[in-house]
C-alpha positions as CSV (number, residue, x, y, z in Angstrom):
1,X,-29.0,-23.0,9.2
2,X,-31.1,-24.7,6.6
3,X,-34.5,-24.4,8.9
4,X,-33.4,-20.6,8.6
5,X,-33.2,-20.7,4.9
6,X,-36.8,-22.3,5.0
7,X,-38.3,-19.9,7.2
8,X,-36.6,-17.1,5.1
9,X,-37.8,-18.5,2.0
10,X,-41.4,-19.7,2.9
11,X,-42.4,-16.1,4.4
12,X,-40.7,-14.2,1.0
13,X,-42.7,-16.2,-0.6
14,X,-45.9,-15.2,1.2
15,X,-44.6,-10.9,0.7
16,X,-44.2,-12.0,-2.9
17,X,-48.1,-13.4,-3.2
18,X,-49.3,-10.1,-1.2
19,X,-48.0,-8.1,-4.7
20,X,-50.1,-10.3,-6.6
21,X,-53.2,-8.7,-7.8
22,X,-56.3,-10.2,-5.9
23,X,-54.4,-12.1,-3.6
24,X,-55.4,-10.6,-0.7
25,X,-58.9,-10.3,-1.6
26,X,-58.9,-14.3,-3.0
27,X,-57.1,-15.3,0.0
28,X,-59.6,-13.1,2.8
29,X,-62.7,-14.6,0.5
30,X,-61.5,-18.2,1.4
31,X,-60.5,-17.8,5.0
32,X,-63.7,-15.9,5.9
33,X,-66.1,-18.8,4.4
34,X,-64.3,-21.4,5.8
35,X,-64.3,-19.8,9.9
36,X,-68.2,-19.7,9.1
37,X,-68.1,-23.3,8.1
38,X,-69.3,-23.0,4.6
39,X,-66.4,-24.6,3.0
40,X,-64.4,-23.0,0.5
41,X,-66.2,-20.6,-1.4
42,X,-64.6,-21.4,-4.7
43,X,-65.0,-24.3,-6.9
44,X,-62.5,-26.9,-6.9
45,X,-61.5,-26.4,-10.2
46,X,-61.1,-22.8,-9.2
47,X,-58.9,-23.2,-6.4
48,X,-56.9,-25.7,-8.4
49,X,-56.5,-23.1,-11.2
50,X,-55.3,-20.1,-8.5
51,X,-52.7,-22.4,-7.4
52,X,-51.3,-23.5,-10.4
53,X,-51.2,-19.6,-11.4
54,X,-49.6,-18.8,-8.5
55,X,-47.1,-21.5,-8.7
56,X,-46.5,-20.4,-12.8
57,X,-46.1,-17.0,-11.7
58,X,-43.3,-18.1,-9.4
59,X,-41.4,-20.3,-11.7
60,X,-42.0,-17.4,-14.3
61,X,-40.4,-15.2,-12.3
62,X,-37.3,-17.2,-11.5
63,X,-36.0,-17.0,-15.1
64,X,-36.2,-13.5,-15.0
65,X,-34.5,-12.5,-12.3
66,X,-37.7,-10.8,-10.4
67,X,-38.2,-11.1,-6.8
68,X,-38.6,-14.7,-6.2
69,X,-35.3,-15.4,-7.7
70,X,-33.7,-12.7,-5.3
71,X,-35.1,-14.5,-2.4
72,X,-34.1,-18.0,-3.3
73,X,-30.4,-16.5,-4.5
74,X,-30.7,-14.8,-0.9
75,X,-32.1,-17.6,0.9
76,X,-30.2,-20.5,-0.5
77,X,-26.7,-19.2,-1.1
78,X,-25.4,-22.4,-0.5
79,X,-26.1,-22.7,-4.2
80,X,-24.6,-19.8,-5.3
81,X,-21.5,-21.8,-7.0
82,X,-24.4,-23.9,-8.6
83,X,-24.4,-23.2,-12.4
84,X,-27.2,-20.7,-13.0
85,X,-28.9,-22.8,-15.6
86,X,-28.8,-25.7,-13.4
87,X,-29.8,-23.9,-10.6
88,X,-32.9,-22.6,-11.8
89,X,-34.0,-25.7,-13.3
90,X,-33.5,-27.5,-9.7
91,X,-35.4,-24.7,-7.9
92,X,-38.5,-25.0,-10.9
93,X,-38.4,-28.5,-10.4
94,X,-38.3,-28.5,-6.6
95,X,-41.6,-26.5,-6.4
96,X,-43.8,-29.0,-7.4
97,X,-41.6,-31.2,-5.2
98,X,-42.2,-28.9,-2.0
99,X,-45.9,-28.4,-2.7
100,X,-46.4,-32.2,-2.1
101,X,-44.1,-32.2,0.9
102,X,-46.1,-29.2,2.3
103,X,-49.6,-30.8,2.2
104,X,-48.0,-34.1,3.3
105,X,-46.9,-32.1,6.6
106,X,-50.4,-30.6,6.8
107,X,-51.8,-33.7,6.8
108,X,-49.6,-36.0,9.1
109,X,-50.5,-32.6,11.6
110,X,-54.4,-32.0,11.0
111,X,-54.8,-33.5,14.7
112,X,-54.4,-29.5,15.5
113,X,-56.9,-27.8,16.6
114,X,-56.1,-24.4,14.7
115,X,-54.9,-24.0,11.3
116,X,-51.8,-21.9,12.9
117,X,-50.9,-24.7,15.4
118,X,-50.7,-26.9,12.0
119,X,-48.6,-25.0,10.4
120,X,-46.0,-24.5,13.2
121,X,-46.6,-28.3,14.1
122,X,-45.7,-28.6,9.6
123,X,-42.6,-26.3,10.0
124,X,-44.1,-24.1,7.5
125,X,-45.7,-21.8,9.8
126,X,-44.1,-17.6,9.2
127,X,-44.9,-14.3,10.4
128,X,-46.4,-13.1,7.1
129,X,-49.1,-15.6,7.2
130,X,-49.8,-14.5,10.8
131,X,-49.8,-10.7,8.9
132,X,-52.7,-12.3,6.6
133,X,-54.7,-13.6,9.4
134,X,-54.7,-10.6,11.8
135,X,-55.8,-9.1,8.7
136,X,-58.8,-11.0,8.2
137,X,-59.6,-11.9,12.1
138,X,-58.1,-9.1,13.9
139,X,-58.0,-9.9,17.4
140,X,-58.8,-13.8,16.7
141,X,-56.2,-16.1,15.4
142,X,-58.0,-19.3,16.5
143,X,-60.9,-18.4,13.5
144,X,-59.4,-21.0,11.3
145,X,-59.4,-24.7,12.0
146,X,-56.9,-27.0,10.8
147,X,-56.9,-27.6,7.1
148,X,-57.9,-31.2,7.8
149,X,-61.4,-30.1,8.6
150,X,-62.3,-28.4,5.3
151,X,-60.4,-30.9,2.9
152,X,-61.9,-30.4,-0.4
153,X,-60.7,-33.2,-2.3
154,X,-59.0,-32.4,-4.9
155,X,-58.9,-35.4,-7.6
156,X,-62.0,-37.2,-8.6
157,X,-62.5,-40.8,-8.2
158,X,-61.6,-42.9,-9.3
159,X,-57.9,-41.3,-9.5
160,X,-56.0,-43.7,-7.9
161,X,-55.1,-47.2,-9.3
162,X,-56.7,-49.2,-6.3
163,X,-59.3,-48.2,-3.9
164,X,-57.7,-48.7,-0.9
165,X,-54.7,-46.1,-2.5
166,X,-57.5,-43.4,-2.6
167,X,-58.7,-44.4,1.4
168,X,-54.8,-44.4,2.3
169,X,-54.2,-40.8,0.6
170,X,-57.7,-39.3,2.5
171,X,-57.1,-41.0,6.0
C-alpha cells in the first residue's frame, strides 16, 4: 500500500512540474543534449538553481493548499489525523530528505543501461516520466543512458572533510 502511495505521489508530482512554465521546454533542452552526448546543456549552477526552484515551488505550494498539497493529502491519507501544522512541516522537511534518498537509488542502480531501467531498478520510475520521454524521443525510449553516465558533479572540491569521503560519494 505504501509503494502505491509512492508511485501515486512521485508521478503527481511529475503532472504538477508539467504546469510549470518552461518545464517542458528546460526538461526536452536537457534530455536532447545529453542522448547526443554533449552533457548537460546548462551550467551547474543552473541546474542547481532549477532544482531548488522547483523544489521551493513545491514546499510553497503545500502551505497553500494548491495542488501538491492535494496530492500528498490524497496520496498519504494515512496522515490525515496528523495535525495539519505538523503535517506540513514533516512533508517540507521530508523533501529535502527524499531528494537525497532519490539520487542515492540512482546511484546504487547506474549499472543500467537506460535511464528508464534505473529508475524502475530505483523504484522511482512512473508513467508520466515515460509521457516526457515519448515526448522528446517518440518511438525511442532507450535515447537516454543511465544518469551515472552524465554525472555532473555537483559540489566543488574540496567539499568533503576528507578525500577519500569525496572518492566514496563519486564511486
Amino acid at each position: 500500500e505504501f509503494e502505491a502511495m509512492k508511485e501515486n505521489m512521485i508521478d503527481g508530482c511529475f503532472k504538477i512540474y508539467l504546469g510549470y512554465p518552461n518545464f517542458l521546454e528546460h526538461i526536452t533542452k536537457v534530455m536532447k543534449s545529453l542522448s547526443h552526448g554533449l552533457g548537460c546543456c546548462f551550467s551547474k549552477d543552473r541546474m542547481l538553481a532549477f532544482h531548488k526552484n522547483m523544489r521551493n515551488c513545491l514546499k510553497n505550494d503545500l502551505g497553500k493548499g494548491g495542488k501538491f498539497r492535494m496530492l500528498l493529502d490524497n496520496s498519504f491519507y494515512v496522515f490525515n489525523n496528523v495535525p495539519d501544522e505538523i503535517r506540513i512541516e514533516t512533508f517540507r522537511f521530508s523533501l529535502s530528505v527524499v531528494d537525497i534518498c532519490f539520487r542515492a537509488f540512482l546511484k546504487v542502480n547506474s549499472d543500467k543501461e537506460y535511464i528508464l531501467e534505473q529508475k524502475k531498478a530505483a523504484g522511482i520510475h512512473n508513467e508520466t516520466f515515460l509521457q516526457i520521454v515519448d515526448h522528446v524521443f517518440p518511438n525511442n525510449r532507450n535515447a537516454l543512458k543511465s544518469l551515472d553516465d552524465y554525472a555532473i558533479a555537483i559540489f566543488e572540491t574540496p567539499w568533503a572533510k576528507h578525500p577519500e569521503d569525496e572518492d566514496f560519494f563519486y564511486h
